[in-house]
N, C-alpha and C positions, 0 to 999 in steps of 0.2 A: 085533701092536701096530703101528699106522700110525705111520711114519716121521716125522711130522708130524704134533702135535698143534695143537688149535686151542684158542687164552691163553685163558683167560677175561675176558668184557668189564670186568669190576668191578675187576682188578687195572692196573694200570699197567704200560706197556712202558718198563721201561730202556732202550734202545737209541733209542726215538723222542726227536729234543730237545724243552728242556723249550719249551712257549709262552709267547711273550713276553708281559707283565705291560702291561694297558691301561694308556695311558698318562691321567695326569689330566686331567681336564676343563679346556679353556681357554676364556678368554671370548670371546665371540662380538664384543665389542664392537670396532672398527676402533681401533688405536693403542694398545689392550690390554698388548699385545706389546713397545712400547718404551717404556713407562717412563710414559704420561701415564697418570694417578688416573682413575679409575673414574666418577668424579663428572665431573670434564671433560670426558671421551670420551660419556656421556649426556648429557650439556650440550650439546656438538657435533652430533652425531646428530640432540637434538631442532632444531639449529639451521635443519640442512638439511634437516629434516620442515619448517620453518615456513618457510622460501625456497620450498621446493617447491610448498606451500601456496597464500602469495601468488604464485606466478607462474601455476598454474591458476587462480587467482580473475580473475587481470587479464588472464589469456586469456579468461577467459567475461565479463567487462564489455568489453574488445574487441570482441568478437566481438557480442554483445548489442548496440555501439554502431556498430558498422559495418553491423549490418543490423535496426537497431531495428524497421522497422516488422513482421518477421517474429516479435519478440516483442511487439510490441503487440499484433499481430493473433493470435497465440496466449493470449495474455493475456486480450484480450477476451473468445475463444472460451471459457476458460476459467470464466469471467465470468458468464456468459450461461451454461453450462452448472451450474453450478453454483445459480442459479436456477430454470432449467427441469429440472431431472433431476427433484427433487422431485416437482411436479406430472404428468410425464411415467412416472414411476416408479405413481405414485397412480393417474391411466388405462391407465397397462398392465393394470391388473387384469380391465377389463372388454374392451376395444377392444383390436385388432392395435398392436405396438408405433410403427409410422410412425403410427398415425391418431392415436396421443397424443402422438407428439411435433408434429405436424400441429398439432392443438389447443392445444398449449402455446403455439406460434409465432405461433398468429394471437392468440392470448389476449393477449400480450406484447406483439404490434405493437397492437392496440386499445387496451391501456395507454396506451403514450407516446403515440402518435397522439390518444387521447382529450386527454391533459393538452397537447398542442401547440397540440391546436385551443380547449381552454379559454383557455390563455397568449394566444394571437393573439388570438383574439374581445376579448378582457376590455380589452387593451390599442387593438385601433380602438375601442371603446367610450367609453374613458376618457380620449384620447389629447386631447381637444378640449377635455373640463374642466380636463386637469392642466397643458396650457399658459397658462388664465389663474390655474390657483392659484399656478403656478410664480410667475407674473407678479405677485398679488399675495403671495405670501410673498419672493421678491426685493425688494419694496417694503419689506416689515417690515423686511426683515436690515438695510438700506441705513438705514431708520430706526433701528434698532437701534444701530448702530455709530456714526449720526451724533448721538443723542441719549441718552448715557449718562452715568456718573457715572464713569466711569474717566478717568485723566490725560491718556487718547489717545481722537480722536474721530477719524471719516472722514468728510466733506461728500460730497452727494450730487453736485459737482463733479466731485470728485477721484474718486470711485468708475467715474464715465462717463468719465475720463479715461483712469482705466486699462483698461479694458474697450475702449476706443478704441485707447489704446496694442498693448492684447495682438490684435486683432482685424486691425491693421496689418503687428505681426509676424510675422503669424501667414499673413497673404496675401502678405509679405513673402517669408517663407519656402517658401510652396509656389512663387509662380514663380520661386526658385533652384535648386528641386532636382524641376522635374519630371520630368527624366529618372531621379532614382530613384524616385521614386513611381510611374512608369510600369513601370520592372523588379520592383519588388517587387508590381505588383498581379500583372505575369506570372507570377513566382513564386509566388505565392498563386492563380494558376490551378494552377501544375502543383503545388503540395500538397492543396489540393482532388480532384486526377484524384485521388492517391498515398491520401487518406482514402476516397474511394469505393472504390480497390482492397482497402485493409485491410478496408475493414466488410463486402465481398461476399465476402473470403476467411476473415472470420471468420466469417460467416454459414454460410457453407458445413463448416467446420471445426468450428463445434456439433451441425449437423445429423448429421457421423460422430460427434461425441462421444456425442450422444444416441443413436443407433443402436446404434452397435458399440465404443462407450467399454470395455467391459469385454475382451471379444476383443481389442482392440489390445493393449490391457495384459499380457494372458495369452501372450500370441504376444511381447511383450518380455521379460518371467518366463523365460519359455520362453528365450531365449538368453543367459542370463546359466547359469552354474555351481549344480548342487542346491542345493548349498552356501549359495549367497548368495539362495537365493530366497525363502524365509521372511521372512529381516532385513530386505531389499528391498521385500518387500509391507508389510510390516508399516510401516518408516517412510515408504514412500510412502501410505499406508493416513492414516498420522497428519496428515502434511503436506498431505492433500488436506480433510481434515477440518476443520484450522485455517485453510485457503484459502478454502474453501466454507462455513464458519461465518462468517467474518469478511466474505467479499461478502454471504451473504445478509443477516445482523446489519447491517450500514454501510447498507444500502438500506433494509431494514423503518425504520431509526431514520430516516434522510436525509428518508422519506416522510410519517412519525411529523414532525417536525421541517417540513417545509415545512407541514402540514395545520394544526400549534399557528400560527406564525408567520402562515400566511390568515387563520385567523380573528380575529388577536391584529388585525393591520393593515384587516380590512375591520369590524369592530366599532369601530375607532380613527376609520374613515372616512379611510385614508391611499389615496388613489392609486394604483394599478398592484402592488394588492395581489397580483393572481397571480403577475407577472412577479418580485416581490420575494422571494417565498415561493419560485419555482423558485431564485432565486439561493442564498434558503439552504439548498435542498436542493443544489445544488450545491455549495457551500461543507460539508456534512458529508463531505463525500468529499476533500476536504483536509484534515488533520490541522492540529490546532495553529491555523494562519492562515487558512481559508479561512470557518469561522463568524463571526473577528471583521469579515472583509473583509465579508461580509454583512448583518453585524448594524450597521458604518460607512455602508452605501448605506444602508440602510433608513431610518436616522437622520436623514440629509444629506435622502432624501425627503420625510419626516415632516417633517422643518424649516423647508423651504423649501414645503410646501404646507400646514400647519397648524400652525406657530407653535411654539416652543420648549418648551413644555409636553406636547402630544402627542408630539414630540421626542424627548423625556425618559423618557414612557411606555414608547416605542417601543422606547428603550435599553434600560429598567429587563426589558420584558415578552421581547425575544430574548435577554438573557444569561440572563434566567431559564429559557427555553429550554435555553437551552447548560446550564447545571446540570443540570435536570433528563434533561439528555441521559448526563452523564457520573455522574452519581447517584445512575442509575432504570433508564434506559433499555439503555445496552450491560451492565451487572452481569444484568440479566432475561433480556435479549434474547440478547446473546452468551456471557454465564457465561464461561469460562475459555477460549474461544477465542481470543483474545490478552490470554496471560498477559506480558507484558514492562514492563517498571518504565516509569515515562513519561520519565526521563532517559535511556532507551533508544531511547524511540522520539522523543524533540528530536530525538537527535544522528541517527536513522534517517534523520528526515525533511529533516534541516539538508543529510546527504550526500546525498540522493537529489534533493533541489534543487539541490544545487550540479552532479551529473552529468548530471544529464536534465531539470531545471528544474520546472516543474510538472508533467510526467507522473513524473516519479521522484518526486514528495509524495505523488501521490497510489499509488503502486505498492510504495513504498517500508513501509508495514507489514506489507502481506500478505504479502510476501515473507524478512520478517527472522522472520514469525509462522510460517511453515513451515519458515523452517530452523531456528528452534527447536523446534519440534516434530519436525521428524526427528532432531534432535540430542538431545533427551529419550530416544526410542527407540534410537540408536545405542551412547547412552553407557553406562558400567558406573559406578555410582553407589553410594558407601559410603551405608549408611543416617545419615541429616543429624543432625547437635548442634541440641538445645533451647535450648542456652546456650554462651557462650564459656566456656572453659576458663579456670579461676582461674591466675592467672601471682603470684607471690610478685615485689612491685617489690622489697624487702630484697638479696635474692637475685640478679638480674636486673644490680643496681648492681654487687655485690660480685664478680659472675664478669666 
């Protein structure tokens, strides 16, 4: 019989002490421990999540604002890519990939190049009538004001008076300050060089977008954690969608919109109907204020070269425009590519004016329409109420 038997595993050694008993779970939350409520301390917590928050927000508008034109010009490229992928995407099927993106590029510069030399032409053309219609619709307004049936009239005196006056101050004023006039034209040399350098660096920045836009991508996937790279693709996936709907949507409409506006102004027989028509295609690319700033010149044109009845027209025929822009046109064209209430996007465009002035109006949707859209995809969302919840006022008083 061995000297030494071996216990068996299933029974228990008396001799070994007993193990200490887990202790219970405590909360994770910081100040748990002394006595502050559970609700406070997540109160707290989310406080410094939302400090933390805004101070990377006002790090990347810093940063964005100290070296703006590096996001302009990613911007653009952006821009532009988003327009040409498409087409570029559609000749890759048949032709080497360079040779569609080739073809996109000249496609595009034909474009605008087309419509600049239409804009130029149309205007040396027109440029010699609209100075004597100017001439005589100046005549009419002058009549207008001086022979009316309201309490207050203007004599044709007093109108060359003030036109005298303002024309006086006005030379007045340039030989006081021609030394800044002189600095700021320098100035406006060297933003000029700084616009050539952004449009050759975003030119170039498309041309890798279109090439090898997906590889970059993949090659940044690639350095982030397994972990995060699905969620990652997936709301950059999103955000590029509502970016890229929303440039191309804003241009198909903006073009839709100058082409009603030509014909609406050269059927009227209004003057410098192209140059007017690119304004309002310009002015679609401003939210809010930049169709009515368009739809004011066209007015003041029509006024002063064909009499306040065409005018009127003019009024009546581009806000109908604008309607049928906001109506017809983005619900078809962009469908739920910017989904955001419109007192969302006032206050969007109010802030993006006040930090960047008119390039932040015009930047300032695409950019709230993509972090919405990645925020769609990031968040964990209870399925939504059809209705509010019945609340008893009885009740409500009484506690």
């Amino acid at each position: 019989m061995p000297l030494f038997s071996r216990r068996p595993e299933n029974r228990p050694n008396p001799a070994s002490p007993a193990e200490p008993s887990q202790p219970p779970p405590r909360s994770t939350l910081p100040g748990a421990d002394s006595g502050v409520p559970p609700l406070l301390a997540k109160m707290g917590m989310g406080s410094w999540y939302l400090i933390g928050i805004l101070i990377i927000v006002w790090v990347i508008v810093f940063a964005t604002a100290t070296v703006s034109f590096i996001f302009v010009t990613i911007f653009l490229a952006l821009v532009a890519t988003s327009v040409l992928r498409p087409m570029t995407d559609f000749l890759d099927r048949w032709v080497p990939r360079v040779v569609a993106m080739i073809a996109s590029l000249l496609l595009l510069f034909g474009i605008v190049g087309g419509l600049l030399t239409f804009v130029v032409v149309s205007v040396r053309g027109e440029w010699d009538n609209l100075a004597s219609e100017f001439s005589t619709g100046l005549d009419s307004i002058l009549d207008l004001l001086e022979n009316n049936s309201l309490p207050w009239s203007v004599t044709a005196e007093e109108a060359n008076q003030w036109v005298s006056d303002t024309v006086d101050s006005g030379i007045e004023w340039l030989q006081e300050n021609t030394g800044q006039i002189s600095s700021t034209i320098m100035s406006s040399a060297g933003t000029i060089g700084v616009l050539i350098m952004i449009l050759s660096i975003a030119f170039l920045a498309t041309i890798f977008f279109l090439m090898s836009g997906a590889q970059m991508w993949l090659w940044f996937l690639n350095e982030l954690p397994e972990r995060r790279r699905d969620i990652t693709h997936r709301a950059a996936m999103a955000g590029w969608i509502a970016f890229s709907g929303y440039a191309r949507g804003t241009i198909i409409i903006a073009l839709i919109n100058g082409v009603l506006a030509f014909l609406l102004l050269l059927i009227l027989g209004v003057p410098l109907a192209a140059p007017l028509a690119v304004l309002v295609v310009i002015g679609t690319f401003i939210p809010l204020f930049g169709a009515p700033a368009a739809m004011i010149v066209a007015t003041i044109v029509a006024f002063a070269a064909n009499g306040p009845i065409i005018a009127l027209v003019v009024l009546l025929g581009i806000a109908l425009i604008g309607q049928l822009e906001g109506d017809l046109f983005q619900p078809l064209i962009m469908g739920k590519q910017v989904s955001l209430h419109p007192l969302v996007i006032a206050l969007g465009v109010a802030a993006g004016t006040y930090l960047a002035g008119l390039l932040g109006a015009i930047i300032s949707i695409p950019i709230l329409s993509v972090i919405w859209a990645v925020y769609k995809v990031l968040r964990r969302q209870d399925p939504p109420r059809t209705e509010l919840p019945a609340v008893d006022r009885e009740e409500l008083l009484e506690s």
